[in-house]
mmCIF file of the N, C-alpha and C atoms, coordinates in Angstrom:
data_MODEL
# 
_entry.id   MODEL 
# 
loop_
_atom_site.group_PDB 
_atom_site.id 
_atom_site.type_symbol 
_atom_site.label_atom_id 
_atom_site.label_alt_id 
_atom_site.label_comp_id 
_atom_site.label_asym_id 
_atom_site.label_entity_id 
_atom_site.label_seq_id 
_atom_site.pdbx_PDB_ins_code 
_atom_site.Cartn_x 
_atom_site.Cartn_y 
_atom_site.Cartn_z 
_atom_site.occupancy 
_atom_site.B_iso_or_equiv 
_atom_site.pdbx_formal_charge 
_atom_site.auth_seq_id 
_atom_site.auth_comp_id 
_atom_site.auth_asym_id 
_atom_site.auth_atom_id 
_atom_site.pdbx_PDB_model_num 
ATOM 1   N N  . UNK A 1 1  ? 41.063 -0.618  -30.041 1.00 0.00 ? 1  UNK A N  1 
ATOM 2   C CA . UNK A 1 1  ? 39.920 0.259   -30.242 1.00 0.00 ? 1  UNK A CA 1 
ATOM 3   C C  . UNK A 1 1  ? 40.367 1.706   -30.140 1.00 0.00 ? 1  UNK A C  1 
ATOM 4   N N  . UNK A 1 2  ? 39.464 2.316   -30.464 1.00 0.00 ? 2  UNK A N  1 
ATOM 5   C CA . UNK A 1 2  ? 39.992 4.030   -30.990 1.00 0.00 ? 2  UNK A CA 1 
ATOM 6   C C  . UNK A 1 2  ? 38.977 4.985   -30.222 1.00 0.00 ? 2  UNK A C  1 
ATOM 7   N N  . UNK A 1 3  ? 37.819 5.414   -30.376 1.00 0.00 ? 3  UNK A N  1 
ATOM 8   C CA . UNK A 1 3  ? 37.462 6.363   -29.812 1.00 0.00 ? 3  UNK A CA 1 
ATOM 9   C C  . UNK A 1 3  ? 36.130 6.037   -28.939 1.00 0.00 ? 3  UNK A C  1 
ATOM 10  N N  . UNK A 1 4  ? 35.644 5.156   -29.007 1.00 0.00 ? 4  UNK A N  1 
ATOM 11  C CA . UNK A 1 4  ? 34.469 4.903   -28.327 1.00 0.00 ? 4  UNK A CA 1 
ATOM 12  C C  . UNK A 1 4  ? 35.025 3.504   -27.020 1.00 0.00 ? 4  UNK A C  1 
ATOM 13  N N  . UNK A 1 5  ? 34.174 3.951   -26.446 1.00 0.00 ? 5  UNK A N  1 
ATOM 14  C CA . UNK A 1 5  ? 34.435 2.771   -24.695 1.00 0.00 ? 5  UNK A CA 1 
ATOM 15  C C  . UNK A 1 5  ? 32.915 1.983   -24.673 1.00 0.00 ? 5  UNK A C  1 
ATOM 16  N N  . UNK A 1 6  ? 33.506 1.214   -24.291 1.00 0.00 ? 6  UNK A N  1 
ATOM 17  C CA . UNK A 1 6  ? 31.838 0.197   -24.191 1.00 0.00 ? 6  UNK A CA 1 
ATOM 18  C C  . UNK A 1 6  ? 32.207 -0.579  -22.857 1.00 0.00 ? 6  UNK A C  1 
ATOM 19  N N  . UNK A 1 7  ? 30.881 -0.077  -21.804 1.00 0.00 ? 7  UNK A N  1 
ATOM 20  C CA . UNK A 1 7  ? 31.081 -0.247  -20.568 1.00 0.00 ? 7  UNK A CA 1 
ATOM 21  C C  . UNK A 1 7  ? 30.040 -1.160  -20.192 1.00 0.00 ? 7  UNK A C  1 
ATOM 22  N N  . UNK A 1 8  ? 30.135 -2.624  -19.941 1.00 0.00 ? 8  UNK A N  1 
ATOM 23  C CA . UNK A 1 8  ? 29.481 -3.499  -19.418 1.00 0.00 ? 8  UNK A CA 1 
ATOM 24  C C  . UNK A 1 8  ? 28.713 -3.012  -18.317 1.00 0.00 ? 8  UNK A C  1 
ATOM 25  N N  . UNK A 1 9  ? 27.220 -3.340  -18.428 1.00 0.00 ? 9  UNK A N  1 
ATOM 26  C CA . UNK A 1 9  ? 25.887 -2.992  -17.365 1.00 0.00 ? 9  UNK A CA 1 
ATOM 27  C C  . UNK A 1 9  ? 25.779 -4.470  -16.867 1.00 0.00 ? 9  UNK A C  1 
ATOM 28  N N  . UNK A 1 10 ? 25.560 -5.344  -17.427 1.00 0.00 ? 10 UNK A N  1 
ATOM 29  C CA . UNK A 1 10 ? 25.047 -6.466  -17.463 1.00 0.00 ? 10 UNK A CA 1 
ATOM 30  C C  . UNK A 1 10 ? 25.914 -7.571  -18.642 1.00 0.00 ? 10 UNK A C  1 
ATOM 31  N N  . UNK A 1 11 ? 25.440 -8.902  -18.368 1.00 0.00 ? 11 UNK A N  1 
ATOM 32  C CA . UNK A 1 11 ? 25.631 -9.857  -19.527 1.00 0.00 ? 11 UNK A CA 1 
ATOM 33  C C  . UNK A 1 11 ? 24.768 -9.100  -20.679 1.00 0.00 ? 11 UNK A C  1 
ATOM 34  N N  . UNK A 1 12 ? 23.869 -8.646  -21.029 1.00 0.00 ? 12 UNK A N  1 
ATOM 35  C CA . UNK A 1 12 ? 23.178 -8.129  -22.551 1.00 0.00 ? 12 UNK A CA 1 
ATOM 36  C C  . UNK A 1 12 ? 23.397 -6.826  -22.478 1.00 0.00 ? 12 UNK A C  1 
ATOM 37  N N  . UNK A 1 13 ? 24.207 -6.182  -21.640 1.00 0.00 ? 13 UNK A N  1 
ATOM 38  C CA . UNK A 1 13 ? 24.081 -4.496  -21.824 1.00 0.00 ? 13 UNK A CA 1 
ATOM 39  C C  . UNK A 1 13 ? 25.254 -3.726  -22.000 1.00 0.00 ? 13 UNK A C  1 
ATOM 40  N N  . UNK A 1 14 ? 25.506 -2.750  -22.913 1.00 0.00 ? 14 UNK A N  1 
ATOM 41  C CA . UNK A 1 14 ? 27.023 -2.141  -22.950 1.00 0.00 ? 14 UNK A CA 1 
ATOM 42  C C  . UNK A 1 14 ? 26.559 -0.701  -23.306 1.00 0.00 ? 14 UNK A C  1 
ATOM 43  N N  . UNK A 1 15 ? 27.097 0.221   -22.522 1.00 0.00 ? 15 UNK A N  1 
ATOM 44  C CA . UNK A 1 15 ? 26.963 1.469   -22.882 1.00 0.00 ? 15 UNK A CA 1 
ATOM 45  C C  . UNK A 1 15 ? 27.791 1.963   -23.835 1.00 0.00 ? 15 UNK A C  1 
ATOM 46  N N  . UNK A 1 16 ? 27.425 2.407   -24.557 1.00 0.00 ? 16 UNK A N  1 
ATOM 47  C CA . UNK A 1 16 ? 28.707 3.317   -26.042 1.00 0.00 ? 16 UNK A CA 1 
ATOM 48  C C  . UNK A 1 16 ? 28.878 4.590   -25.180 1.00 0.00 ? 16 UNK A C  1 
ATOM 49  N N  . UNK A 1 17 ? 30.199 5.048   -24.724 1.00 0.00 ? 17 UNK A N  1 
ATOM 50  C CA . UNK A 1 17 ? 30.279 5.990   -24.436 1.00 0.00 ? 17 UNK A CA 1 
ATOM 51  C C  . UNK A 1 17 ? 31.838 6.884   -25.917 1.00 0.00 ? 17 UNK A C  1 
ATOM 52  N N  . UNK A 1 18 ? 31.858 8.271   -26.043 1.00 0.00 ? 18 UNK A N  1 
ATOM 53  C CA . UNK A 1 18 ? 33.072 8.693   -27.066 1.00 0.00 ? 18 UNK A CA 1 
ATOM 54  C C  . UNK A 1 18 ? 33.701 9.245   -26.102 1.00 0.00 ? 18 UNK A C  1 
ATOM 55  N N  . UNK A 1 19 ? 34.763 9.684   -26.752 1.00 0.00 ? 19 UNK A N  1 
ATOM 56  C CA . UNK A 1 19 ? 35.754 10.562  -26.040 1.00 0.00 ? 19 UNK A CA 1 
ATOM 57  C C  . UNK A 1 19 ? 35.833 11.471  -25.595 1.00 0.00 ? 19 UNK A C  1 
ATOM 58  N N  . UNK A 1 20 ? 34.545 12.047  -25.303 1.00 0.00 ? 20 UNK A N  1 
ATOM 59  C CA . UNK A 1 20 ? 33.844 13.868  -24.626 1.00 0.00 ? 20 UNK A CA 1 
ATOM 60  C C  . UNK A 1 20 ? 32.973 12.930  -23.619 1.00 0.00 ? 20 UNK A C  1 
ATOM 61  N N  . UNK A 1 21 ? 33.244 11.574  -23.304 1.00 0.00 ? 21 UNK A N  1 
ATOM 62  C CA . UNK A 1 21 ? 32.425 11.148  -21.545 1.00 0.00 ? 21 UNK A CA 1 
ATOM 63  C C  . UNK A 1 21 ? 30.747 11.367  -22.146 1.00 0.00 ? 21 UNK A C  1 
ATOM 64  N N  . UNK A 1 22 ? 30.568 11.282  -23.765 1.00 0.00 ? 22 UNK A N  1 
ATOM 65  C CA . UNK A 1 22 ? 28.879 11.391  -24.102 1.00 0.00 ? 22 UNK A CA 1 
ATOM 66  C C  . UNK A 1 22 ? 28.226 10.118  -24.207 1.00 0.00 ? 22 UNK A C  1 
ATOM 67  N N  . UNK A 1 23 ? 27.406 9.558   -23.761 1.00 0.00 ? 23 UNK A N  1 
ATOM 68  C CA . UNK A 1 23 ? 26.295 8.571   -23.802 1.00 0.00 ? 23 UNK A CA 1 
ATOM 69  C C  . UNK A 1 23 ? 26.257 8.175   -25.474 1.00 0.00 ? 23 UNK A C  1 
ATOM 70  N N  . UNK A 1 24 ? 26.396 7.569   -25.762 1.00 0.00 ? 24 UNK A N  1 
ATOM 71  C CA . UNK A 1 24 ? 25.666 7.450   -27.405 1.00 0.00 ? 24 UNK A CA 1 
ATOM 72  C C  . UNK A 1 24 ? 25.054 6.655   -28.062 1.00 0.00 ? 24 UNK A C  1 
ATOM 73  N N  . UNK A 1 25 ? 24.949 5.724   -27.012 1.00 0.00 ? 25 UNK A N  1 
ATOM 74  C CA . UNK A 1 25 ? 23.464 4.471   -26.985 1.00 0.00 ? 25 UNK A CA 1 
ATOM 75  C C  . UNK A 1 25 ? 24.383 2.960   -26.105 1.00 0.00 ? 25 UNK A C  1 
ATOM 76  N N  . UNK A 1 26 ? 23.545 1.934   -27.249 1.00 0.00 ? 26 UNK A N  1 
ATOM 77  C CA . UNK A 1 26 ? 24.259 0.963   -26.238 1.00 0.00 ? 26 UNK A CA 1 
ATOM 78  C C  . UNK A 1 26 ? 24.303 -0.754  -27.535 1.00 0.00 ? 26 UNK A C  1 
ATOM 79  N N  . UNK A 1 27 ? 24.695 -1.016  -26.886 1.00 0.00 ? 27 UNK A N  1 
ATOM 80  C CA . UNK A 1 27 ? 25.051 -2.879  -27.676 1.00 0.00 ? 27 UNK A CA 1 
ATOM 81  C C  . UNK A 1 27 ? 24.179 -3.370  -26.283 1.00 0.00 ? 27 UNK A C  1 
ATOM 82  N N  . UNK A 1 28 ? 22.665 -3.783  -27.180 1.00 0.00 ? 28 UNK A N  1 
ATOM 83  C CA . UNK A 1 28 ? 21.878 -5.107  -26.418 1.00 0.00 ? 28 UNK A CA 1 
ATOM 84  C C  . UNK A 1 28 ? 22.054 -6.256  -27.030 1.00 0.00 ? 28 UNK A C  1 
ATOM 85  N N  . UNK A 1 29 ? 21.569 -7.144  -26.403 1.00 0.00 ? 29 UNK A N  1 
ATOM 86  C CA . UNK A 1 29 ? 21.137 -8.695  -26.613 1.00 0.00 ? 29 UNK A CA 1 
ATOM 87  C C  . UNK A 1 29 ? 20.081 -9.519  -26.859 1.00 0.00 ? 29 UNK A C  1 
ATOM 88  N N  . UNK A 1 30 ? 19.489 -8.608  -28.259 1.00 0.00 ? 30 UNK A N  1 
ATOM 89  C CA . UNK A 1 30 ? 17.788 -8.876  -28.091 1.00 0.00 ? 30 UNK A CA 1 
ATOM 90  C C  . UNK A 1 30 ? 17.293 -10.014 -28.918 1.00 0.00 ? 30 UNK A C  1 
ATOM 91  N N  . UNK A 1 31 ? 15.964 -10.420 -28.579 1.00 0.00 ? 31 UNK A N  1 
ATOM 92  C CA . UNK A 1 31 ? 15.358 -11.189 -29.438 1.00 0.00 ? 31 UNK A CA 1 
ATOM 93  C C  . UNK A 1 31 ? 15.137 -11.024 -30.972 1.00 0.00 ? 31 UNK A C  1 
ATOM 94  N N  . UNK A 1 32 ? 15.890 -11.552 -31.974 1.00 0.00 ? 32 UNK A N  1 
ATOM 95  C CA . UNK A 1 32 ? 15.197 -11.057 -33.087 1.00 0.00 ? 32 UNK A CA 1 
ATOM 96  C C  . UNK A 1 32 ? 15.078 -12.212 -34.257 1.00 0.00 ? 32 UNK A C  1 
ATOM 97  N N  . UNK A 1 33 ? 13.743 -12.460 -33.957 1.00 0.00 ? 33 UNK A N  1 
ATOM 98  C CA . UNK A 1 33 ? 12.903 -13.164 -34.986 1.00 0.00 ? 33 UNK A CA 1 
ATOM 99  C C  . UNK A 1 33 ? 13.525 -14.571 -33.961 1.00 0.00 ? 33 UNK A C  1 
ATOM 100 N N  . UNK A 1 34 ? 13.822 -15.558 -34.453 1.00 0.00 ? 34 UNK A N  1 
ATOM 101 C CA . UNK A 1 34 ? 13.678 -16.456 -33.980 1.00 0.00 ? 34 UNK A CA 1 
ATOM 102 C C  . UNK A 1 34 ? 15.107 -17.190 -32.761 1.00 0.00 ? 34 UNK A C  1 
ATOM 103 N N  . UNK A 1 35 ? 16.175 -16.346 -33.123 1.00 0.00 ? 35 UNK A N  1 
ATOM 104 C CA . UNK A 1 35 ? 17.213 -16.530 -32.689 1.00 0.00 ? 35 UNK A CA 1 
ATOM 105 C C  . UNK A 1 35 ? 17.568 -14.348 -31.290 1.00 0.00 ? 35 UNK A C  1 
ATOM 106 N N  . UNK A 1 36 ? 18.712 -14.877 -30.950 1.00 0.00 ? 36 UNK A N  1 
ATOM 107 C CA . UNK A 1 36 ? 19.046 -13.651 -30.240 1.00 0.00 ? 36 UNK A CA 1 
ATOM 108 C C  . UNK A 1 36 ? 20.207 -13.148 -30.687 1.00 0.00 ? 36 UNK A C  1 
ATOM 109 N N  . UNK A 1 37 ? 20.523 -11.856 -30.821 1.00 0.00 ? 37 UNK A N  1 
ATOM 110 C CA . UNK A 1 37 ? 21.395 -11.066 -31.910 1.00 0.00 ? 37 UNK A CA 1 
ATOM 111 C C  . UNK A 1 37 ? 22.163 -9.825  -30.870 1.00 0.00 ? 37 UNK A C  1 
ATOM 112 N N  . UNK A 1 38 ? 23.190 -9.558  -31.270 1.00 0.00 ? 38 UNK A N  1 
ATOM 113 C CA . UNK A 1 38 ? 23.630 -7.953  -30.395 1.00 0.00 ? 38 UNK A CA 1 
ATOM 114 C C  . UNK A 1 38 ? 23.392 -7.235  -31.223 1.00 0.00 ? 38 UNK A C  1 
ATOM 115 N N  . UNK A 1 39 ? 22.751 -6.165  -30.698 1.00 0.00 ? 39 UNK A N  1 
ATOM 116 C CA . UNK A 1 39 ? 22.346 -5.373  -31.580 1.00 0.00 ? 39 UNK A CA 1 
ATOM 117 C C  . UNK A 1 39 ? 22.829 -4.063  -31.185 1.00 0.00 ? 39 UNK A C  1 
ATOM 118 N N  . UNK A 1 40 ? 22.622 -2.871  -31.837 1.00 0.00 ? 40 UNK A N  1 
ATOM 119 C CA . UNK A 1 40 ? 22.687 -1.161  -32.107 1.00 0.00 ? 40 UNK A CA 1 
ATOM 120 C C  . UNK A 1 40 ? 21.952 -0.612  -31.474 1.00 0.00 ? 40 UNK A C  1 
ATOM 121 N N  . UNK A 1 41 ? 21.574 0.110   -30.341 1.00 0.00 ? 41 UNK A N  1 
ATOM 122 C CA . UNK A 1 41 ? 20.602 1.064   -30.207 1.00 0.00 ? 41 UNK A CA 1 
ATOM 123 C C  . UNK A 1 41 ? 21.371 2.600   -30.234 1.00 0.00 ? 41 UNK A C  1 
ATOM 124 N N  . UNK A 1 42 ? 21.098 3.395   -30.755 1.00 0.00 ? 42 UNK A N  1 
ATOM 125 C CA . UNK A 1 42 ? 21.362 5.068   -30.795 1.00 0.00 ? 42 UNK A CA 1 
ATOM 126 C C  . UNK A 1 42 ? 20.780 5.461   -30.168 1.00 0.00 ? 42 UNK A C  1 
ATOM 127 N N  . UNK A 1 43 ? 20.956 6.884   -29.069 1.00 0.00 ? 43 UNK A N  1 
ATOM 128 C CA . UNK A 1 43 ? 20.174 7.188   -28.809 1.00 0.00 ? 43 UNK A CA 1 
ATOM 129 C C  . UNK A 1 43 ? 19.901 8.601   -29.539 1.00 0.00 ? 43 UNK A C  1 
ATOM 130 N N  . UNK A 1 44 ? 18.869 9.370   -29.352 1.00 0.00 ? 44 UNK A N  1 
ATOM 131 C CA . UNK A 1 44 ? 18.168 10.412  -30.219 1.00 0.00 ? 44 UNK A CA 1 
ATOM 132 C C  . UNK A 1 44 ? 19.054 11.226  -30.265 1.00 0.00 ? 44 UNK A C  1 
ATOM 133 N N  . UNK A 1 45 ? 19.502 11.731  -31.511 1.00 0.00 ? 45 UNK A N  1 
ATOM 134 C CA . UNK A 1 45 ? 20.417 12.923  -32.097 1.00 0.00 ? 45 UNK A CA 1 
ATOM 135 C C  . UNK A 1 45 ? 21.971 12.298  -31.518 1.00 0.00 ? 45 UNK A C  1 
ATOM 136 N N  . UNK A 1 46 ? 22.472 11.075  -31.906 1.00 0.00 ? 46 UNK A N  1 
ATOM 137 C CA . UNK A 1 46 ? 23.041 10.382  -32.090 1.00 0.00 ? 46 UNK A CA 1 
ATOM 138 C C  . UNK A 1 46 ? 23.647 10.235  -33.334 1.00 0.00 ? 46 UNK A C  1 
ATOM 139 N N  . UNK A 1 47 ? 24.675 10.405  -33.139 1.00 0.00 ? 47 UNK A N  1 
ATOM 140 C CA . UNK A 1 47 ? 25.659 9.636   -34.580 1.00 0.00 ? 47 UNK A CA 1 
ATOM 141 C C  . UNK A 1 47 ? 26.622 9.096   -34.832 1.00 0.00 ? 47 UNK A C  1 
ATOM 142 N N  . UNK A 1 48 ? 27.366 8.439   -35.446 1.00 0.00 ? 48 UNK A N  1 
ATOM 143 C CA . UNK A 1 48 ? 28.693 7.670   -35.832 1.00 0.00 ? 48 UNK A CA 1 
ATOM 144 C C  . UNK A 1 48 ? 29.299 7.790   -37.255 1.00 0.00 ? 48 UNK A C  1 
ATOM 145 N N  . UNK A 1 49 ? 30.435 8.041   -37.186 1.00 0.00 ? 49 UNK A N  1 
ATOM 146 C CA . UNK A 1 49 ? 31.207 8.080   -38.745 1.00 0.00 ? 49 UNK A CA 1 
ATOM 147 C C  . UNK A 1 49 ? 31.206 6.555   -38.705 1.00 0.00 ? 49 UNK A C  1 
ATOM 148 N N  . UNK A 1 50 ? 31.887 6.646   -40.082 1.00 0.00 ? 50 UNK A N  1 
ATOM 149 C CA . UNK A 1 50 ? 32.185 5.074   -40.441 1.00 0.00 ? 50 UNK A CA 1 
ATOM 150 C C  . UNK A 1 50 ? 33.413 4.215   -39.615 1.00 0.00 ? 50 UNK A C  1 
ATOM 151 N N  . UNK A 1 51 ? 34.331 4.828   -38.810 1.00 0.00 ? 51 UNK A N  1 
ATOM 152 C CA . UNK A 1 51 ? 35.444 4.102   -38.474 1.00 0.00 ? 51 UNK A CA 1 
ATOM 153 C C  . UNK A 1 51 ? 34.783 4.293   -36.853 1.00 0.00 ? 51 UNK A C  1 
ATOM 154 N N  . UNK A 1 52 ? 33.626 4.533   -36.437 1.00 0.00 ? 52 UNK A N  1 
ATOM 155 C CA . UNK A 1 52 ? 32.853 4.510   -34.767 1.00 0.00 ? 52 UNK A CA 1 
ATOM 156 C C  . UNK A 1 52 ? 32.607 3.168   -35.259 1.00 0.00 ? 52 UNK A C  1 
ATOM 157 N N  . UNK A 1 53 ? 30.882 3.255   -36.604 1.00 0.00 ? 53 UNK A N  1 
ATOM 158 C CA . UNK A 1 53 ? 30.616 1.846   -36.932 1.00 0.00 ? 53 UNK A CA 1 
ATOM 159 C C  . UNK A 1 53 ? 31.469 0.655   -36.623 1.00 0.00 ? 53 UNK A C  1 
ATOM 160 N N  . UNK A 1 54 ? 32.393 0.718   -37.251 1.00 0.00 ? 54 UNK A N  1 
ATOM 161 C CA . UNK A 1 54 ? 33.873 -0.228  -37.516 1.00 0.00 ? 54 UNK A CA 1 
ATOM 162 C C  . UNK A 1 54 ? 33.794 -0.486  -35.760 1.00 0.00 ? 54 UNK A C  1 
ATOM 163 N N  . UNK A 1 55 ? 34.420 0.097   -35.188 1.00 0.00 ? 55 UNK A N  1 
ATOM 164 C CA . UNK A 1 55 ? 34.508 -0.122  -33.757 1.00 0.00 ? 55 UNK A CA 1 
ATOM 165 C C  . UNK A 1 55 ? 33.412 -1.185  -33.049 1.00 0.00 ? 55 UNK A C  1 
ATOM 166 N N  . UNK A 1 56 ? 32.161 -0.500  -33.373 1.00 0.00 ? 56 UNK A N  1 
ATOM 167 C CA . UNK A 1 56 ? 30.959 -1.319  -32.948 1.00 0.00 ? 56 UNK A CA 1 
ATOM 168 C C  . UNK A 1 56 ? 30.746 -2.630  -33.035 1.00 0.00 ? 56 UNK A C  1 
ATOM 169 N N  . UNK A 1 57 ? 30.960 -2.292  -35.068 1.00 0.00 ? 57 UNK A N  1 
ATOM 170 C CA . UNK A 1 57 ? 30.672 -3.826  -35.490 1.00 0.00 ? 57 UNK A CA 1 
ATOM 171 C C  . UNK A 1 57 ? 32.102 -4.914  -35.188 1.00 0.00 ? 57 UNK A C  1 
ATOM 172 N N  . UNK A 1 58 ? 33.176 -4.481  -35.173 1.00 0.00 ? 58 UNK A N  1 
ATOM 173 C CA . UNK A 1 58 ? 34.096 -4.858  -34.271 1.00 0.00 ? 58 UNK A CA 1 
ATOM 174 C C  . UNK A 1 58 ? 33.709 -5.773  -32.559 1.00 0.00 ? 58 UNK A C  1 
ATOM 175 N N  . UNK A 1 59 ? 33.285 -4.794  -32.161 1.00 0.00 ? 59 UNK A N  1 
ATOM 176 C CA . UNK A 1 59 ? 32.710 -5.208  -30.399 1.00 0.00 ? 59 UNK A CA 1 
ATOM 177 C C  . UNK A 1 59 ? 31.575 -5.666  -30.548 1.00 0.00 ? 59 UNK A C  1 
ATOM 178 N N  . UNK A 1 60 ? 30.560 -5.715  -31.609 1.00 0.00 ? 60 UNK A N  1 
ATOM 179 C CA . UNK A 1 60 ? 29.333 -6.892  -31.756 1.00 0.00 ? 60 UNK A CA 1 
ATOM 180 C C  . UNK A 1 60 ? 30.531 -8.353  -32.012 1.00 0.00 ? 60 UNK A C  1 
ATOM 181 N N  . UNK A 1 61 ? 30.747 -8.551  -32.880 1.00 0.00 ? 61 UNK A N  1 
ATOM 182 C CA . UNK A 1 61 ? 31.546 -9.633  -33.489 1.00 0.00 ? 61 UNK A CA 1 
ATOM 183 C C  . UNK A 1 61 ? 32.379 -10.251 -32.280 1.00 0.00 ? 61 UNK A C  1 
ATOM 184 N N  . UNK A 1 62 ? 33.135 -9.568  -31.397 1.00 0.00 ? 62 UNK A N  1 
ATOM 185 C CA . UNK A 1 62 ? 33.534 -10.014 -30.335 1.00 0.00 ? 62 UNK A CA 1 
ATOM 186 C C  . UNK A 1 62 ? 32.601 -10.530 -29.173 1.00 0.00 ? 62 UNK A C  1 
ATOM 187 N N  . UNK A 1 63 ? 31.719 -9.802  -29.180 1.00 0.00 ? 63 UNK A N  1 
ATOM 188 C CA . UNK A 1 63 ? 30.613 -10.312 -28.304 1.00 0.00 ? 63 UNK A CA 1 
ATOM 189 C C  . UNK A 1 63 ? 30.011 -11.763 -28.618 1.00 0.00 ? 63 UNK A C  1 
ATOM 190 N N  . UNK A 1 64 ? 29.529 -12.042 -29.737 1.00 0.00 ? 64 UNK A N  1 
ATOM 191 C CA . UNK A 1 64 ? 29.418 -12.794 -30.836 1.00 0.00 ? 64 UNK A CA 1 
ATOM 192 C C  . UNK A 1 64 ? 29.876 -14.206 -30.378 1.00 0.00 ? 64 UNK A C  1 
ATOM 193 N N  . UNK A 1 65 ? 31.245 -13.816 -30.369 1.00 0.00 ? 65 UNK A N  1 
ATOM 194 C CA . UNK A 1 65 ? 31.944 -15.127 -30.098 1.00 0.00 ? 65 UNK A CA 1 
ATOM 195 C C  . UNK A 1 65 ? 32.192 -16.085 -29.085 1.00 0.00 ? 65 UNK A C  1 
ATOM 196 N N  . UNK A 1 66 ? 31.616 -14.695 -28.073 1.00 0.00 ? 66 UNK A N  1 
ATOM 197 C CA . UNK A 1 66 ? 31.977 -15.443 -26.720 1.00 0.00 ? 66 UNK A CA 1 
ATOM 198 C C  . UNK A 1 66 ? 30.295 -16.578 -26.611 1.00 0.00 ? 66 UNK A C  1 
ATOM 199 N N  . UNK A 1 67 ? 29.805 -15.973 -27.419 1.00 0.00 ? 67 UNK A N  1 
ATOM 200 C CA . UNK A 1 67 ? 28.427 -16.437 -26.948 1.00 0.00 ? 67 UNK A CA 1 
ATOM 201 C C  . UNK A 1 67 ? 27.900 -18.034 -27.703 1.00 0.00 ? 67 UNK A C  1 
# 
């Protein structure tokens, strides 16, 4: 992984933190629709280039698996 840290709260919770120690949302474990999914939350005035995404969807997919 490259620029973002994802810091376990819980079994469903991961903080996105970047490389300036900034908050930038989190990877939950939510209900969606009939099954449970990891999902994206941003938080407000939040953003990601495409190779953060990559990272994310990277550490969803890993999450993913264990589950």
């Amino acid at each position: 992984m490259g620029y973002l840290k994802f810091i376990k709260q819980n079994d469903k919770l991961y903080i996105i933190i970047n490389t300036n120690n900034e908050e930038l949302g989190t990877i939950e474990y939510y209900r969606v629709g009939q099954w449970y999914s990891w999902c994206l939350c941003l938080y407000q005035n939040s953003y990601m280039s495409a190779s953060c995404l990559d990272e994310v969807r990277q550490k969803i997919k890993e999450l993913n698996s264990k589950k």
